[in-house]
Steps between C-alpha positions, in 0.01 A plus 500: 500500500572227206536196699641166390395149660716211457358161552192286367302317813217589721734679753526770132178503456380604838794745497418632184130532593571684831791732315205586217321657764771764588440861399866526443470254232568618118510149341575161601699244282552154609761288407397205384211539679167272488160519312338627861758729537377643147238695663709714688844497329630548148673152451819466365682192310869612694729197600569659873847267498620712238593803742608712198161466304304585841746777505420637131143466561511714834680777250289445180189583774632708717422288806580700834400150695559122487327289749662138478302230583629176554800372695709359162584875357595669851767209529636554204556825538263680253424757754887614529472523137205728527625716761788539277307684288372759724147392502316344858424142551321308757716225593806393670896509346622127416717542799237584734257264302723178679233560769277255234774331244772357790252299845861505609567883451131552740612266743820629523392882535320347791765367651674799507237753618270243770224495310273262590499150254526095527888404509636382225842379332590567113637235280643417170586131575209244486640268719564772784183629446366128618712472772411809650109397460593123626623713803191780575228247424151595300318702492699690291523708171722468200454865264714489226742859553431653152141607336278199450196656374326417847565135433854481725359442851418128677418500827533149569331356713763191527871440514467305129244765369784800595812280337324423154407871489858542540566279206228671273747835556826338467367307163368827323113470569544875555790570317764784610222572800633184600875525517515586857176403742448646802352233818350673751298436851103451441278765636161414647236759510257643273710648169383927420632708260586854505587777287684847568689760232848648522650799379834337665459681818182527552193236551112507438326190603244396247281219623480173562353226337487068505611247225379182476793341366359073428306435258226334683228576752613535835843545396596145363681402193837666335576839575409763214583868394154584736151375420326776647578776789253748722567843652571595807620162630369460899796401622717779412348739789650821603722413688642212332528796161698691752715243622568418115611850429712508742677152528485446129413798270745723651794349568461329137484853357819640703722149490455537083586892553788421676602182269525707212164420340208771625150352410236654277219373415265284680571240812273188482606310776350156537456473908408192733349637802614239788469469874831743504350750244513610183796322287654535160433198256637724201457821311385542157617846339185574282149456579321185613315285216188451590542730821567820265104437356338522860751789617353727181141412578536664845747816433337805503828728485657596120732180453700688213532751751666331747706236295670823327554634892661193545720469178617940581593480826168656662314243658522697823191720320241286413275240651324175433146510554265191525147380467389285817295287316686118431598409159534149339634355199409161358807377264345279242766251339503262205430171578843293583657816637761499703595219269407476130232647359359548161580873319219677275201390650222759419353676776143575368360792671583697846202674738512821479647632850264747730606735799794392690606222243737446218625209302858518448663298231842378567564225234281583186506561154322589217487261239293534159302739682449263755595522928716185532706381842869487456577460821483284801372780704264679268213721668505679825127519654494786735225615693452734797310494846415605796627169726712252312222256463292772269815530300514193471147365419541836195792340377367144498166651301728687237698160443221282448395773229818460316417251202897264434473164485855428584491713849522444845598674819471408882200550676627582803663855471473708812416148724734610768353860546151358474559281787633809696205689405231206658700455814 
């Protein structure tokens, strides 16, 4: 198969790495692709928002497969447009896509099929939207309804922390994300994620994973796009994946059947596991960035196997297959992120990885023949072990290798599994 990726970060990379290693593979482009991605993937200089260019370029190359990426395309429809065409794509329709681009649309396909989540109340009016969080009382969290770039969620911790996030929606600090925000009940537990394909009637759970969303050791500071995730996460046991599939996964999978929008593509549903079980905090509709780099390091099975199973309708006849050893990745950011940081700054040499680890790049660029950052999240450290401490301790030795002045990361990944494992 000629397969096409669409997207540029580290989730890419790690998918392009893993689809490289398929048998059924003929060539891989990506689109726009990074210079890590370059070793397994012919790039390719396509604006993906121009649906009709992606569209010539799938003819000109006679691509049979298009694997999209990130979250931005699938909502605006570029895998209808595909589909149009005749040829298979891994992703959701825009319709079904609302799962990710409306909080409001999630919450609401909740509602309506009993699946498990924090309640909540949608609102275009600022002043309503203070009034009802006068009324409940903080904890509470403000998300901004519409795609945020991870940025559109404050759980606040306080009544005036939860009513100037309000404000920051209602005054454009998100822009159209934040036309209508959605105020719903806190959650306490400890947050998983986890990840299952769809044909539209059929599920495959994948595996699960934890984010560490703040930007500082043990979890303080703002929130992020993820700072660094490990695979399997503890807390998501066997019976709590069961009790997902059933209370979540499936009825999500027959309540968009029956509204008119069957899912393809992959579920990445962001859980809290409380005193009451597993809950829905919200789904994502394309991998997990930086869960997708830990999921890769452990998946045995052929992934472009099974993602074109899920984008044909024949999911019921394969099967995900997984290493038992734990996988970690380190995110390393440029200083300032999640606020400002400087662009350009040279990253002067990386380790060379060994067995069981891999450096993905997810904001890089080549510059006068020279790796620079471009990115606030910029290298992916990933590392694999037998307990989540060895993972971790290979990750921390590969990052201290890596030679960029303006890098950090947290220190801390894996600290909550680590304390699990020295109970």
């Amino acid at each position: 198969m000629k397969v096409l990726l669409i997207g540029t970060g580290g989730r890419e990379h790690a998918l392009a790495w893993k689809l490289a290693q398929s048998p059924k593979l003929t060539k891989l482009f990506a689109a726009p692709g990074n210079p890590g991605m370059a070793e397994n993937a012919e790039l390719v200089a396509l604006d993906v928002d121009d649906h009709e260019a992606v569209i010539a370029f799938c003819r000109s190359e006679a691509i049979d497969f298009v694997v999209v990426g990130p979250e931005a395309p699938l909502v605006a429809g570029i895998a209808d447009r595909i589909r149009q065409e005749g040829i298979a794509v891994f992703g959701p329709s825009a319709a079904a896509a609302q799962l990710e681009g409306s909080k409001g649309f999630t919450k609401d396909i909740c509602a309506r099929y009993n699946i498990p989540t924090g309640a909540y109340q949608r609102f275009t009016d600022g002043a309503a939207a203070k009034a009802y969080v006068e009324a409940q009382g903080a904890p509470i969290v403000v998300k901004a309804d519409g795609l945020a770039a991870g940025k559109g969620v404050t759980v606040a911790m306080t009544v005036d922390e939860a009513l100037a996030a309000i404000d920051d929606c209602f005054d454009g600090a998100f822009g159209a994300a934040g036309a209508e925000v959605v105020v719903e009940a806190y959650l306490d537990g400890e947050e998983a994620s986890f990840f299952c394909l769809s044909d539209g009637k059929t599920a495959l759970a994948l595996a699960t994973a934890q984010d560490h969303k703040r930007v500082g050791d043990g979890d303080t500071g703002p929130n992020t796009g993820g700072m660094g995730a490990y695979s399997p996460a503890p807390v998501m046991t066997q019976d709590m994946v069961e009790r997902t599939m059933k209370e979540i996964i499936e009825p999500t999978i027959r309540g968009m059947a029956e509204s008119g929008y069957p899912f393809t593509g992959v579920f990445f549903a962001g859980l809290m596991i409380t005193a009451k079980g597993p809950e829905l905090i919200e789904y994502n509709v394309r991998f997990g960035d930086p869960e997708t780099q830990v999921l890769m390091m452990r998946l045995k099975s052929d992934l472009l196997e099974i993602l074109y199973a899920a984008a044909t309708g024949t999911l019921d006849e394969v099967k995900a297959e997984w290493s038992d050893d734990v996988a970690l990745t380190v995110v390393m950011a440029s200083k300032g992120y999640p606020a400002a940081y400087d662009k350009g700054t040279p990253i002067a040499s990386l380790p060379s990885a060994g067995e069981g680890e891999k450096i993905f790049h997810a904001g890089t660029a080549m510059k006068d023949g020279a790796l620079v950052a471009t990115g606030g999240r910029v290298l992916n450290v990933t590392a694999t072990g037998r307990t989540v401490a060895e993972a971790q301790a290979n990750a921390y030795r590969l990052v201290d290798a890596v030679d960029w002045e303006n890098g950090f990361c947290r220190r801390d990944i894996g600290w909550r599994a680590i304390e699990r494992e020295t109970r």
